[in-house]
C-alpha positions in Angstrom: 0.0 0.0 0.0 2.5 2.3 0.8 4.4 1.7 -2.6 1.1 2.8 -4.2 0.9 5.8 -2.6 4.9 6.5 -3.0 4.5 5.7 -6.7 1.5 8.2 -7.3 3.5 11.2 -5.4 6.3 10.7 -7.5 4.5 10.6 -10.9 2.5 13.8 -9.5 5.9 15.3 -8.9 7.2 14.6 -12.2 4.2 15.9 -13.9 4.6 19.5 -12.6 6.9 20.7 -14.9 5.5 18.8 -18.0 4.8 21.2 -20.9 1.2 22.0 -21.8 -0.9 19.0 -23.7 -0.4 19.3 -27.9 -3.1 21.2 -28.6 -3.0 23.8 -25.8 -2.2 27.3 -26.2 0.3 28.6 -24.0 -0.7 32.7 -22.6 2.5 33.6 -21.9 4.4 34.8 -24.8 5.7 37.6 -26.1 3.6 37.8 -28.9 0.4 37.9 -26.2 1.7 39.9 -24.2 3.7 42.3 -25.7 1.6 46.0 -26.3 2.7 48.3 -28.9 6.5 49.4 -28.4 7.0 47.9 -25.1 10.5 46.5 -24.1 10.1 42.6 -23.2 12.5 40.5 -21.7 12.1 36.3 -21.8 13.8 35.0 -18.7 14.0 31.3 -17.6 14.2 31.0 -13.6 14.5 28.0 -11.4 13.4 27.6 -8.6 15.3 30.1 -5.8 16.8 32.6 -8.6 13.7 34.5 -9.0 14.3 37.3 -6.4 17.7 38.2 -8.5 15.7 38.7 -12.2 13.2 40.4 -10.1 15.3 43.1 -8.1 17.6 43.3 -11.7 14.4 43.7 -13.9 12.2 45.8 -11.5 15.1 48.1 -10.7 15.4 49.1 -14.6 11.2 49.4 -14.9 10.0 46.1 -16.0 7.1 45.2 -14.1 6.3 40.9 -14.8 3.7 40.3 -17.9 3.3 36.5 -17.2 5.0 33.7 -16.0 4.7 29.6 -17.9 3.7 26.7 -15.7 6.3 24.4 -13.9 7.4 24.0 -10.4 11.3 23.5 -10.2 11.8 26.1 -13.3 9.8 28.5 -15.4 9.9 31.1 -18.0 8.6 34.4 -17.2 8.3 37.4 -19.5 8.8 41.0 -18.3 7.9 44.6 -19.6 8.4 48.2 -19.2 7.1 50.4 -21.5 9.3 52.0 -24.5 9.6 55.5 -26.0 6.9 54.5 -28.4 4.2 52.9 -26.9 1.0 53.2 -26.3 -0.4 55.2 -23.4 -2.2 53.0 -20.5 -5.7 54.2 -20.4 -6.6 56.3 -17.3 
């Protein structure tokens, strides 16, 4: 019984940083997220790095678009607006 349960947590764990089913679209990419003359960075953390792209990026004005699934490492993409974008509606 205890193998059962011990074999299920482990396939659960490998499945958490499977890719999307074919067939599924994935939201977070530049090309979704992306407005009109903004400056996007793609950056691929693991797990524990994440607070280094996040003081780096935020302290140059990227603010985080979106991040991909996964568990142990993920992509996310940041932004900051460029000299020829669009204005944010007020």
């Amino acid at each position: 019984m205890r193998s059962i349960a011990l074999a299920a947590l482990v396939a659960a764990a490998a499945g958490a940083d499977a890719p999307p089913p074919r067939g599924t679209a994935e939201e977070c990419q530049i090309e979704r997220v992306k407005k009109q003359g903004d400056e996007c960075e793609t950056v691929r953390v693991h797990r524990g790095g994440r607070e280094r792209e996040q003081r780096d990026l935020g302290d140059k004005g990227y603010t985080l678009r979106c991040r991909t699934g996964g568990a142990a490492e993920w992509t996310e993409i940041w932004c900051k607006p460029g000299k020829d974008s669009d204005p944010e509606p007020g």
